[in-house]
MARKOL-223540 format. One line per 5 residues: number of its first residue (from 0); for each residue x, y, z of C-alpha. Coordinates in nm, 3 decimals, decimal comma, m for minus. Example, Ala and Ser with C-alpha at 12.3 -4.5 7.8 and 13.67 -1.06 7.14 Angstrom:
! MARKOL-223540
0 = 1,230:m0,450:0,780  1,367:m0,106:0,714
This chain:
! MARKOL-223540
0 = 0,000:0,000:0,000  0,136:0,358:m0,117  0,080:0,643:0,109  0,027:0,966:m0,121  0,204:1,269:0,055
5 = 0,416:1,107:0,254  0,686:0,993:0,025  0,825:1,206:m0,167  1,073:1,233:m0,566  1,364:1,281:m0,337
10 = 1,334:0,952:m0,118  1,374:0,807:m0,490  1,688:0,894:m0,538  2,014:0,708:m0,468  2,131:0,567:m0,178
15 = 2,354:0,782:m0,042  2,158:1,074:m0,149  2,363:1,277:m0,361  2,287:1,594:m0,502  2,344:1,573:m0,852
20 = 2,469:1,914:m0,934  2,481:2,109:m1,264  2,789:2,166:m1,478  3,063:2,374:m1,316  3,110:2,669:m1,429
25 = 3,430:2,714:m1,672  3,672:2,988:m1,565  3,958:3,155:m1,745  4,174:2,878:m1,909  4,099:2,643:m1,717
30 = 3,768:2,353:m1,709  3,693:2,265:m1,362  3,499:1,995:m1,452  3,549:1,597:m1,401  3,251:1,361:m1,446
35 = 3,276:1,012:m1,223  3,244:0,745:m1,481  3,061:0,502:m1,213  2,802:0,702:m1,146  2,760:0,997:m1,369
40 = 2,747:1,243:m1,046  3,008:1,579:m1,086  3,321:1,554:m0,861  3,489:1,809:m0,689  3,657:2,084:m0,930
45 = 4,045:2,048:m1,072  4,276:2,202:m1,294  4,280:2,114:m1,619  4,457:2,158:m1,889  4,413:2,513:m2,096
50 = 4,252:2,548:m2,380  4,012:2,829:m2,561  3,930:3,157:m2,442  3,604:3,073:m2,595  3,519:2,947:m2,280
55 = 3,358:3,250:m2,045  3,595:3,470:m1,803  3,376:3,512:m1,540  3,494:3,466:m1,155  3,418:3,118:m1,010
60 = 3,081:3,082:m0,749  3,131:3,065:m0,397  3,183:2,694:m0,320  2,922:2,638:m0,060  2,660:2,748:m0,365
65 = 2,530:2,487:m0,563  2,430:2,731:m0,852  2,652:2,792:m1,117  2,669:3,070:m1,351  2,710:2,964:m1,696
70 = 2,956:3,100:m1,964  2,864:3,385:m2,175  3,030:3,494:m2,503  2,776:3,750:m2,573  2,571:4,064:m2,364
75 = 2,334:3,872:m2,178  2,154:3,751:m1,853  2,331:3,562:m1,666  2,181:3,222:m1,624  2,166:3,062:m1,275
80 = 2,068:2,630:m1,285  2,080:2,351:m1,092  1,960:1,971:m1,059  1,747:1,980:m0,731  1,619:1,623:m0,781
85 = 1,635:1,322:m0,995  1,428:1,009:m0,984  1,508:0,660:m1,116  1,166:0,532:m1,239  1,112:0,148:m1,176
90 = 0,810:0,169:m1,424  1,032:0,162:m1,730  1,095:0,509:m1,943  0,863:0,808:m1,899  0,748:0,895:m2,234
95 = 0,568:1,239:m2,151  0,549:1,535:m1,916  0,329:1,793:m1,843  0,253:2,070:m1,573  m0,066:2,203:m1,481
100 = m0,207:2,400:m1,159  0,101:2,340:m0,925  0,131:1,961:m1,054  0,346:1,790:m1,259  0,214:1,499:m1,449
105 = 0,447:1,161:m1,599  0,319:0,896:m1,856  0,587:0,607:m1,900  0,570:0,237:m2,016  0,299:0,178:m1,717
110 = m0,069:0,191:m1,692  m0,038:0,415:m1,377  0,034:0,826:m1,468  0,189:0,991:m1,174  0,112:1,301:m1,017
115 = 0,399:1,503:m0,859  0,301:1,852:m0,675  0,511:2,112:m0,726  0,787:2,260:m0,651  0,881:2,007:m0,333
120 = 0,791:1,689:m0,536  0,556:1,514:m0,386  0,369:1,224:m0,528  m0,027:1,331:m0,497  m0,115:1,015:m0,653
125 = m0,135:0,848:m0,984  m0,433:0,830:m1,236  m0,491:0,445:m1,335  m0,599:0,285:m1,699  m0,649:m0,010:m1,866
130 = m0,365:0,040:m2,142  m0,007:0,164:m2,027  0,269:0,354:m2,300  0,162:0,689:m2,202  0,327:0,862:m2,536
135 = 0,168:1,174:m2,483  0,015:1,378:m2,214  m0,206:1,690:m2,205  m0,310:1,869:m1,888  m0,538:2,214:m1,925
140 = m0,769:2,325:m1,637  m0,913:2,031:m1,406  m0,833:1,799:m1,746  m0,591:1,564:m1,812  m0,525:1,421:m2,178
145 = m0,331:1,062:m2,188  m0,277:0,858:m2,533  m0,206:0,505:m2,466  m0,091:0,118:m2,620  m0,453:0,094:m2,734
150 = m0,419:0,370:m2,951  m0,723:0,558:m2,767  m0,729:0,884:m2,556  m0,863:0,865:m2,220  m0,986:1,189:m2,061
155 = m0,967:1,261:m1,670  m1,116:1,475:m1,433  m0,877:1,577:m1,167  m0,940:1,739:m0,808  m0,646:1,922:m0,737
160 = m0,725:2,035:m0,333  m0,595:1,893:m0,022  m0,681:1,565:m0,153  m0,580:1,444:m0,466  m0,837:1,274:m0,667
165 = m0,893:1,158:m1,004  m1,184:1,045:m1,237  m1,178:0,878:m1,568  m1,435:1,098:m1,776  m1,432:0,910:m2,105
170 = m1,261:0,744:m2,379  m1,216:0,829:m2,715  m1,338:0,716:m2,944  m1,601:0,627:m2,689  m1,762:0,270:m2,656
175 = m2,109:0,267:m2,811  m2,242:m0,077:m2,889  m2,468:0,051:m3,211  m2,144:0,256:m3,368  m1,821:m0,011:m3,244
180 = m1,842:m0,180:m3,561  m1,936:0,148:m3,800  m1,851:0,512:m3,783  m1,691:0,451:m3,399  m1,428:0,223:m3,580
185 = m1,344:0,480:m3,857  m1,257:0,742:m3,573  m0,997:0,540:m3,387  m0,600:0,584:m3,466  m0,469:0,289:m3,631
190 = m0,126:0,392:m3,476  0,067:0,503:m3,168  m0,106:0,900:m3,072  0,231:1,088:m3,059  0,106:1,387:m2,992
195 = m0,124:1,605:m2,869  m0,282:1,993:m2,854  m0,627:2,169:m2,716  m0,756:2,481:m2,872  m0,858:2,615:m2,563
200 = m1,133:2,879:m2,714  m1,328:2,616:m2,942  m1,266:2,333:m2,683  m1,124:2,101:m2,948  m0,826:1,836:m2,844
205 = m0,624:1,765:m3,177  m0,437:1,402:m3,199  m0,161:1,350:m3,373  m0,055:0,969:m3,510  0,184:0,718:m3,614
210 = m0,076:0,642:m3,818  m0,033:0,969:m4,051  m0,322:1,135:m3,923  m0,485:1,424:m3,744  m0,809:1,379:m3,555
215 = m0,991:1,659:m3,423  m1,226:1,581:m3,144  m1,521:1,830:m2,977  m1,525:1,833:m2,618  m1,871:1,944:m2,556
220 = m1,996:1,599:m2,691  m1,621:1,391:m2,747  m1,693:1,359:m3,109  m1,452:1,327:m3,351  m1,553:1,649:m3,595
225 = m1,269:1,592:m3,842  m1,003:1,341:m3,965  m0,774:1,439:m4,210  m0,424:1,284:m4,397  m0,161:1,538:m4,251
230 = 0,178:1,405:m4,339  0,331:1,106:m4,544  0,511:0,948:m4,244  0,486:0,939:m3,856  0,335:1,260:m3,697
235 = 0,556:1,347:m3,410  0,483:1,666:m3,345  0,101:1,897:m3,280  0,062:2,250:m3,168  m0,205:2,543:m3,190
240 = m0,142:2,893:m3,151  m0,421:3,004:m2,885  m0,447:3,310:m3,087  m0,590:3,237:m3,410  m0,616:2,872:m3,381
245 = m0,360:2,781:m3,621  m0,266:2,396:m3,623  0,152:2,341:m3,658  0,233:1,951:m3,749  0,589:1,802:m3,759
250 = 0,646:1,486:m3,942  0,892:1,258:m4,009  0,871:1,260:m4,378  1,067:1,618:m4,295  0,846:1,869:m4,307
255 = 0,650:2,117:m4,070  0,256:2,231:m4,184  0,032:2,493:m4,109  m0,347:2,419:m4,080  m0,643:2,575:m4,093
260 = m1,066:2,549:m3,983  m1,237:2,612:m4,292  m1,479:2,948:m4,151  m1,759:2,820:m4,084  m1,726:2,426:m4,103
265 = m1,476:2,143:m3,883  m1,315:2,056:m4,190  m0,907:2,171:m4,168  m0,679:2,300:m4,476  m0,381:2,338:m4,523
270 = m0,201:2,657:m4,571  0,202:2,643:m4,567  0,423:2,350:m4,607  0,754:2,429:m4,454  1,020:2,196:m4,571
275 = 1,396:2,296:m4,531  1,533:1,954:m4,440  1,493:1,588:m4,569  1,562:1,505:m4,229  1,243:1,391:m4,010
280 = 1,109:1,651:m3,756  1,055:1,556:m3,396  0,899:1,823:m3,221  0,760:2,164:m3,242  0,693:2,478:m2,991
285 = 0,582:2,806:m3,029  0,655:3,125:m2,865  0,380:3,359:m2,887  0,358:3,712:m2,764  0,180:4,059:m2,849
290 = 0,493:4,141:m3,056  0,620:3,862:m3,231  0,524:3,489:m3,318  0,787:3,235:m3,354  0,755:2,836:m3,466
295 = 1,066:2,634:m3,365  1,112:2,240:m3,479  1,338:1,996:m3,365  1,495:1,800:m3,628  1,704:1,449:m3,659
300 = 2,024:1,620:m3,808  2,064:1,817:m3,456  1,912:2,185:m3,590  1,652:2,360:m3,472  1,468:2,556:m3,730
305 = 1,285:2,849:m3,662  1,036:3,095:m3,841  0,904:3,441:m3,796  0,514:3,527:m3,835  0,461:3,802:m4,042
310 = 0,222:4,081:m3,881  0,090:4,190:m4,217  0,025:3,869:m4,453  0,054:3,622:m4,154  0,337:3,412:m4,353
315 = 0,600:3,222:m4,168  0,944:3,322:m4,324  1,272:3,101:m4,228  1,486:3,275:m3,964  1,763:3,097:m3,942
320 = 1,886:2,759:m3,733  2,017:2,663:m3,419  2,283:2,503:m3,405  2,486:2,331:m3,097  2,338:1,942:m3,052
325 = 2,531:1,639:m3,150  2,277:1,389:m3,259  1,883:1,472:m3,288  1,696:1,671:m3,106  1,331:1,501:m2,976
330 = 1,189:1,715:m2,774  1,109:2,169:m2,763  1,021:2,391:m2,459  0,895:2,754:m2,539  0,817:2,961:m2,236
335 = 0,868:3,310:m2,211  1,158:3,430:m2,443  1,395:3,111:m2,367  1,351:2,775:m2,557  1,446:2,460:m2,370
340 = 1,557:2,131:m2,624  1,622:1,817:m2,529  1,888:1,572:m2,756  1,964:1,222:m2,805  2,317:1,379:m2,741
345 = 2,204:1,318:m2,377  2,198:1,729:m2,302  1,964:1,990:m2,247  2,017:2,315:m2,400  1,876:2,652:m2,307
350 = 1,832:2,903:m2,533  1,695:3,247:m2,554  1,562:3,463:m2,803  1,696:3,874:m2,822  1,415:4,117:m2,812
355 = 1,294:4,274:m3,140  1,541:4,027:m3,334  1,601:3,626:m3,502  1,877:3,628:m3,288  1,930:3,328:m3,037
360 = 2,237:3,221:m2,810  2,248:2,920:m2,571  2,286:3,042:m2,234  2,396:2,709:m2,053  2,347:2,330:m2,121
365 = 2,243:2,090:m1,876  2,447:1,753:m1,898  2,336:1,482:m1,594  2,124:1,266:m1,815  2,312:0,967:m1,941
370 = 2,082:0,888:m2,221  1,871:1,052:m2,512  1,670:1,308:m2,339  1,297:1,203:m2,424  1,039:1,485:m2,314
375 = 1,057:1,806:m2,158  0,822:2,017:m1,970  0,856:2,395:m1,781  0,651:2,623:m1,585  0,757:2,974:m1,483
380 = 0,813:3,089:m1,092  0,701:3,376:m0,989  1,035:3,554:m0,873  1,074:3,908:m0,734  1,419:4,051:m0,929
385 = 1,507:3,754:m1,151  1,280:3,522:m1,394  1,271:3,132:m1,274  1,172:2,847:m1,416  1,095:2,492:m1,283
390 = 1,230:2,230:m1,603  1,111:1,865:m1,596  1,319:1,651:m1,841  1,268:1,258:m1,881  1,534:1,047:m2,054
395 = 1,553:0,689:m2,173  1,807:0,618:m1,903  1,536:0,596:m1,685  1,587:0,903:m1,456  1,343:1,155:m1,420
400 = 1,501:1,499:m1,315  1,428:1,832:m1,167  1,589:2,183:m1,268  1,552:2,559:m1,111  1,674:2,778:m1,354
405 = 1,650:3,131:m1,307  1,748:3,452:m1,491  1,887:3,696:m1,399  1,792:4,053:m1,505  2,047:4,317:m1,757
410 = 2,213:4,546:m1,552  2,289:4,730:m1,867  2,151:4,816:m2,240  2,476:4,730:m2,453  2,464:4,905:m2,778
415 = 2,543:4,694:m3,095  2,833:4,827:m3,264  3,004:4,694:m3,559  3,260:4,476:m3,335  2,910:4,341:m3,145
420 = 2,780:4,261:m3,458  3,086:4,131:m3,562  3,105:3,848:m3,269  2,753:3,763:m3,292  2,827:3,676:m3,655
425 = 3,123:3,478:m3,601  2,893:3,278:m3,335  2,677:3,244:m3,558  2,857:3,057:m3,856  2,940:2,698:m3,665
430 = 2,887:2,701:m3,293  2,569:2,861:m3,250  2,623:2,864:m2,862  2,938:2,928:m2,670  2,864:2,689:m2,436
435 = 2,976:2,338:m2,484  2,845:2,027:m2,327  3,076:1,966:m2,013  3,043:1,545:m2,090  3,168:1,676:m2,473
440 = 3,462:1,919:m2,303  3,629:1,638:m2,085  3,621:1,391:m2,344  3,758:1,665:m2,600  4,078:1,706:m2,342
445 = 4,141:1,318:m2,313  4,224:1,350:m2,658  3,904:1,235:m2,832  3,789:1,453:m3,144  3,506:1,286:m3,213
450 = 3,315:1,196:m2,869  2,967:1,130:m2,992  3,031:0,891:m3,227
């Protein structure tokens, strides 16, 4: 028997409860980093050898902090991060996140889907079906969106007060005895449901397949209103801007596709195929604000596209790449102005966007997973003088971690010059970020060129 509230993420993790601690920070000429090949965990810092002054001058923390600024090549915020938890899940790999009203919700390989409250990590209680391989999960309001095995969506009503309870509402499609064998049968994925959105202001849940399809189901009576051939392989990837209700797909034939409700009608077309890339997409976010609109997708070859909204015509135009991952990158975060992405490279890279401009620059990259980072989730904490964020990432190593990063505010407005502009350039042409995965660096000093492959 499980007592709810009593045990909490951090009696999960190892024995001798160690804090697993973020990256160092690199000084000067020298990397005061090691990594302990038993069990992944950061030792104490040592000299190393020199190298670049690519690496950041900045002064080193105090050594009773467990925060750690990261390195910065270009006028920024500092970035402040560090792994406050980290879970080894006996339930197989956790396949999805998501956060919603103070709790954190996991799907993995099992039929139960935890609840974790935030930010002290404590398990409220799990939400229990008949199918397990949670691939995607969807939280908004008091519901709770889970694809599973069966290829069907289950919808749950959850109680978020002192005590945490949870109600299965339906499933869709739902079970009708006169429609299993007709139209019923027609709506169902054939496929694993990948992914997942909810136009909040039509109360529509989209579903995303294996299967090549997009479903679009009604809330007000869980019918499926429209079914529709997106992409010519696997769907991976399913957002909606709130704003216009706008429907972004990601496939893994390569491309990303803009969608549209005909006025009037359920029936979606599309308007934009955006295709830079035979390689296949796995994931898509958008940053939205009353300025700007930006679509960012995760691709196989390691980039990270991105694409401006036009105010006037409403086009997306190409602006540009991101460049800094090893291998592919399978899962986007967009909250606020920074953009979290997750890599079979094993890291985590944060990256945020300038104001008024395409450009980007990786602020830090978290490296304590020891496998391909699956899913990611974020909320934002409500900080007085700096912006925080609590990041939820999920790898197929099993662990389940927890991150507070925060922000920390420009002291200064540094104009951009021609030498500015200059360095931001250079940046730009290989190594998109100046900060290098610390895993990468060590191996890089042992004498191995090539430590990804």
């Amino acid at each position: 028997m499980e007592y709810y509230g009593k045990r909490t993420l951090f009696s999960f993790i190892d024995e001798e409860r160690k804090t697993i601690q973020s990256p160092t920070h690199l000084s000067g000429l020298q990397i005061h980093q090691q990594i302990s090949e038993q069990d992944g965990h950061f030792s104490p810092p040592r000299p190393s050898t020199p190298t670049s002054t690519m690496y950041a001058l900045l002064p080193p923390p105090s050594p009773e902090s467990p925060w750690t600024l990261s390195p910065l090549q270009t006028p920024s915020p500092s970035l402040l991060y560090h792994c406050i938890a980290s879970l080894h899940r006996q339930e197989g790999n956790i396949y999805s996140i998501t956060v919603s009203k103070g709790v954190v919700y996991t799907g993995s390989e099992s039929r139960r889907i935890r609840a974790w409250r935030q930010p002290d990590c404590i398990e409220r209680g799990y939400l229990k079906a008949s199918s397990g391989e949670v691939r995607a999960i969807l939280a908004y309001g008091n519901m709770v969106f889970t694809s599973h095995r069966d290829h069907k969506v289950r919808i749950w009503n959850v109680t978020n007060s002192d005590n945490f309870r949870s109600k299965k509402v339906t499933t869709l499609p739902r079970k009708n005895s006169f429609l299993l064998f007709s139209r019923a049968s027609g709506h169902q994925h054939k496929d694993c449901v990948s992914c997942m959105a909810y136009y909040h202001a039509e109360g529509l849940l989209y579903t995303g397949s294996w299967d090549r399809i997009v479903k679009a189901w009604r809330m007000s009576d869980n019918r499926c209103v429209d079914s529709f051939l997106a992409h010519e392989d696997n769907v991976n990837g399913l957002v909606v801007n709130q704003d216009d209700g706008c429907v972004f797909t990601c496939s893994s034939d390569g491309s990303v596709k803009i969608w549209r409700r005909v006025y009037g009608q359920n029936s979606h077309t599309l308007t934009m195929t955006l295709k830079f890339q035979p390689s296949p997409v796995n994931a898509l976010a958008l940053s939205t604000s009353l300025r700007s609109c930006f679509l960012y997708s995760g691709s196989s070859d390691g980039f990270i596209n991105f694409w401006e909204k036009e105010k006037m015509s409403g086009r997306f135009n190409h602006g540009g790449f991101l460049q800094g991952h090893r291998f592919a990158v399978l899962c986007l975060v967009s909250i606020e102005k920074l953009i979290f992405s997750g890599s079979e490279d094993t890291t985590i890279r944060v990256w945020r966007r300038e104001e008024g401009s395409c450009f980007h620059e990786c602020l830090a990259v978290l490296d304590a997973h020891r496998g391909p980072v699956r899913c990611l989730a974020a909320s934002l904490e409500i900080e007085r003088v700096v912006m925080g964020f609590l990041v939820y990432s999920a790898s197929l190593d099993q662990t389940f971690k927890v991150w507070r990063v925060k922000v920390l505010p420009d002291e200064k407005k540094v104009c951009l010059d021609d030498r500015t502009h200059e360095m931001k350039m250079k940046i730009m042409e290989y190594e998109m970020s100046p900060v290098l995965s610390p895993s990468w660096v060590e191996k890089k000093l042992q004498g191995n060129n090539h430590p990804f492959h």
